[in-house]
C-alpha positions as CSV (number, residue, x, y, z in Angstrom):
1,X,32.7,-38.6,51.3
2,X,33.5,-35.1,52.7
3,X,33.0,-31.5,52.1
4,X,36.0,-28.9,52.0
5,X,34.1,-25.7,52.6
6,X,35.1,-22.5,54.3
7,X,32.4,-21.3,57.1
8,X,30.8,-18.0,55.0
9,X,30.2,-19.3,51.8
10,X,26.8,-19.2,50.7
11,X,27.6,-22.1,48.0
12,X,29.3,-24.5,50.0
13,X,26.0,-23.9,52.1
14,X,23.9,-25.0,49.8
15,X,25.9,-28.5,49.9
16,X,25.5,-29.3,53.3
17,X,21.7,-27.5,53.2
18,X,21.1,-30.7,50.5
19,X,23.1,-32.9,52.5
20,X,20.7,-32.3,55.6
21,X,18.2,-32.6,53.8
22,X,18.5,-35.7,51.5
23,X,20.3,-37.3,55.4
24,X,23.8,-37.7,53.9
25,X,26.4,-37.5,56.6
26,X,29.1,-35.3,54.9
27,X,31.7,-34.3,57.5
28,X,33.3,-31.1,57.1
29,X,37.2,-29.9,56.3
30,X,36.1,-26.0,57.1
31,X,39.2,-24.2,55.4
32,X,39.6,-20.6,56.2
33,X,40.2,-18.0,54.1
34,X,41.9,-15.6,55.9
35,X,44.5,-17.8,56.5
36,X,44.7,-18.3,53.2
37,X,44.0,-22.1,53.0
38,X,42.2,-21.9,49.8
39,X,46.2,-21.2,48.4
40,X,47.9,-23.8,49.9
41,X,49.3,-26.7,47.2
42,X,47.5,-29.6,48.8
43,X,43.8,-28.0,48.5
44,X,44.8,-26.8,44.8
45,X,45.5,-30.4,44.3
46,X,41.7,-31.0,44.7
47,X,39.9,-28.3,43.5
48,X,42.9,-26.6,40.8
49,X,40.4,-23.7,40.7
50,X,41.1,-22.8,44.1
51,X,37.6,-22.4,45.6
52,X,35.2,-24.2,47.4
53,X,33.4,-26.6,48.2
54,X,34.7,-29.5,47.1
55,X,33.1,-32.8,47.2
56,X,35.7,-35.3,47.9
57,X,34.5,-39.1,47.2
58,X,35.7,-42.1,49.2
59,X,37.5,-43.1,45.9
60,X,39.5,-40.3,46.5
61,X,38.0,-38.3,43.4
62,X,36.9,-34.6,43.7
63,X,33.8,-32.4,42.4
64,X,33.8,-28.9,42.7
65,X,31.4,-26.3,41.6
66,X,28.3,-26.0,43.9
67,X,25.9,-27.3,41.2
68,X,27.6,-30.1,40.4
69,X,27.8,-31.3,44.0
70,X,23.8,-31.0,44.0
71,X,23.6,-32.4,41.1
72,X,25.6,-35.5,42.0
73,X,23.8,-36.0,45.5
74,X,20.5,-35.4,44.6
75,X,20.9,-38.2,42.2
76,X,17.8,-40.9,43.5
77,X,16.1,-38.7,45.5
78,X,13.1,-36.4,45.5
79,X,15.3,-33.5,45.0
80,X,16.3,-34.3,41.5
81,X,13.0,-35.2,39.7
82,X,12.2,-37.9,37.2
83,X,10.3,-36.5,34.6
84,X,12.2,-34.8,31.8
85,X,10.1,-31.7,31.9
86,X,10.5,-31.0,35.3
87,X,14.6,-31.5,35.0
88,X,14.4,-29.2,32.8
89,X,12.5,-26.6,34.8
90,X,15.3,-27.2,37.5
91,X,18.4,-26.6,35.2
92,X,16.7,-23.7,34.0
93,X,16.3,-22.2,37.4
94,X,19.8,-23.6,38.3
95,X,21.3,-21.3,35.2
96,X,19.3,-18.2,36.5
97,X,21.0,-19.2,39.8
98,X,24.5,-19.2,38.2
99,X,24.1,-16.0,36.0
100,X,22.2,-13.5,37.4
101,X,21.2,-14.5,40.9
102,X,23.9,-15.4,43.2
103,X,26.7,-13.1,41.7
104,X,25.4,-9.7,42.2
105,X,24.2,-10.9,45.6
106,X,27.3,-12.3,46.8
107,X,29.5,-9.6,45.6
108,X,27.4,-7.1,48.0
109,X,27.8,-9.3,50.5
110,X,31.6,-9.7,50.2
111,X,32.1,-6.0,49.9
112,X,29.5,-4.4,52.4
113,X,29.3,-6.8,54.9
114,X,32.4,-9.3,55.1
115,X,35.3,-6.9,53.9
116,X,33.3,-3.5,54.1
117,X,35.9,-2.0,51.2
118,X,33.2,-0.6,49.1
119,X,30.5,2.1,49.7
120,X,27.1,1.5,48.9
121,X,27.3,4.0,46.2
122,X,29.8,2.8,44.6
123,X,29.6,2.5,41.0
124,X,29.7,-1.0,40.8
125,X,27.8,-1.5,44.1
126,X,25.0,0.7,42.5
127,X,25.1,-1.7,39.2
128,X,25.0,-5.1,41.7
129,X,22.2,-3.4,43.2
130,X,20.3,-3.2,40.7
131,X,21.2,-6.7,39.1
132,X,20.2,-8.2,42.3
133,X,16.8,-6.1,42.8
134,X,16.0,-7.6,39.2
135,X,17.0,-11.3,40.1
136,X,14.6,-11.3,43.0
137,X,12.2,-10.0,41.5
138,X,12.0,-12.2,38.7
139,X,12.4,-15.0,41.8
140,X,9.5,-13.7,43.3
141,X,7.4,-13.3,40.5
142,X,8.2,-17.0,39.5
143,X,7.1,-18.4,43.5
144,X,3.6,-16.2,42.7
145,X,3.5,-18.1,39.5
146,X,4.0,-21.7,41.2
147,X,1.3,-20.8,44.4
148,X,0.9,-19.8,47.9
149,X,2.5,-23.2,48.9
150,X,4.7,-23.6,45.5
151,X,8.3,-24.7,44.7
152,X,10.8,-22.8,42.6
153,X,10.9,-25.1,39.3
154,X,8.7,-27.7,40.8
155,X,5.2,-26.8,41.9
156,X,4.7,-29.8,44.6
157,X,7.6,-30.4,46.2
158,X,11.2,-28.6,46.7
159,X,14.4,-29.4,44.4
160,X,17.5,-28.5,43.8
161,X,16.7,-25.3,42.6
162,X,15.2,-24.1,45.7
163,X,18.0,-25.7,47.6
164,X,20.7,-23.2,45.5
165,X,18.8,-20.8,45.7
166,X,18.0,-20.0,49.3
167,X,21.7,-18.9,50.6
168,X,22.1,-16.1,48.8
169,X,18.4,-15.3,49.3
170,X,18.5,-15.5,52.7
171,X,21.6,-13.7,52.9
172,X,20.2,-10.9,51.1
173,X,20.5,-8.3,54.1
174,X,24.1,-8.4,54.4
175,X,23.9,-6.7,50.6
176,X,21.8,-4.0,52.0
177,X,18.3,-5.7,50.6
178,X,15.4,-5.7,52.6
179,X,13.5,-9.1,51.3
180,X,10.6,-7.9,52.8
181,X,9.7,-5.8,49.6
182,X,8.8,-9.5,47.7
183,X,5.7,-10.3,48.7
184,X,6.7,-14.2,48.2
185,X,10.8,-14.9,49.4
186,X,10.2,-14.6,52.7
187,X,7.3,-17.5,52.9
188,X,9.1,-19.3,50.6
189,X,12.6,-18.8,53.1
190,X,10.5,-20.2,55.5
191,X,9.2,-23.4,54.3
192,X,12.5,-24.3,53.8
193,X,14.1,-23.8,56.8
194,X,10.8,-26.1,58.1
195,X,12.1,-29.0,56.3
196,X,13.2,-32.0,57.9
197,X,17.3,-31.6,57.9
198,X,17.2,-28.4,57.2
199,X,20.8,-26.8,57.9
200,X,21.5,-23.1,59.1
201,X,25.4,-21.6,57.9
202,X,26.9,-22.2,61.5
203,X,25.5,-25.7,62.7
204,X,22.9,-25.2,65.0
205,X,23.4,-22.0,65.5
206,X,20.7,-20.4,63.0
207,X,21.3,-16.9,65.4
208,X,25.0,-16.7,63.0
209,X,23.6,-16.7,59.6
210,X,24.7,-13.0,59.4
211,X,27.9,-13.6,61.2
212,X,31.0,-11.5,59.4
213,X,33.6,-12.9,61.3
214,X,35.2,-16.5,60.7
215,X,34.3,-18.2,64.2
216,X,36.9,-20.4,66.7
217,X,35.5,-24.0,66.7
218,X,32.3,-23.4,64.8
């Protein structure tokens, strides 16, 4: 298998955050989008939708979507859980993830801190604002629900949920949000960057999670 990713995006970071975790070896085709790679006919020929990351199998086959890939390679481990219930719990917070979390969140990001083509109070800056004040706070309110040493959708031990989750969490200050107002993110942030595997946005270089630039070789 391999990832096509691009070095900044928070979703093809939660692939390889799994794939570090769960001890997949996943080697990387980083694609960059200001060259415009994500155009070109031979990655549309993988992922038709023109975005990453894309899973490619050693069949040849391709997934994209983030959630899929997690889905698909947490299959068998402890990051996809066995009991209906508790699957349930995880696509629930997955769906939160999807629709209210990671787009007002990334679409700060993009336009404050990696294109810096919108204003802060811009009209539709204001409105992601506010969607992604109210996202977090649900998120934090659910980690206070779960325990001071709690899991997203499963009390005792992280999941896939968690692993979504966290990018655009972490990357919360390039949208202008101070995580430091939830009482319960920044813990939580923590004990997953302590996990075995665990993998920061530029490998091994955890110093570049807030990097705005694409970088030479990294």
């Amino acid at each position: 298998m391999r990832l096509y990713d691009t070095q900044r995006s928070g979703n093809a970071w939660k692939v390889r955050l799994l794939a570090g975790l769960v001890g997949v070896d996943l080697p990387r085709v980083t694609l960059s989008i200001d060259r415009g790679d994500l155009r070109d006919p031979a990655f549309l020929k993988r992922n038709p939708l023109g975005m990453v990351p894309v899973l490619e199998l050693d069949d040849g086959r391709a997934i994209g979507e983030s959630i899929a890939i997690l889905h698909y390679l947490a299959g068998g481990t402890p990051f996809w859980p066995t009991r209906p219930y508790d699957q349930a719990q995880v696509l629930t917070w997955l769906s939160f993830e999807q629709a209210q979390h990671m787009h007002p969140l990334a679409q700060l990001r993009l336009h404050l801190s990696l294109h810096r083509d919108r204003g802060a109070e811009d009209d539709d800056m204001v409105r992601c604002r506010a969607a992604a004040l109210h996202a977090l706070g649900l998120l934090d309110q659910q980690l206070a629900r779960q325990g001071a040493n709690g899991w997203v959708a499963t009390r005792d031990r992280p999941s896939i949920a968690d692993v979504a989750l966290y990018p655009y969490t972490r990357l919360s200050p390039m949208a202008g949000i101070d995580i430091e107002r939830f009482a319960h993110l920044a813990p939580w942030l923590a004990r997953i960057e302590s996990l075995a595997g665990y993998q920061p946005l530029f490998p091994g270089r955890p110093d570049l999670n807030f990097s705005t630039v694409e970088l030479n070789g990294a």
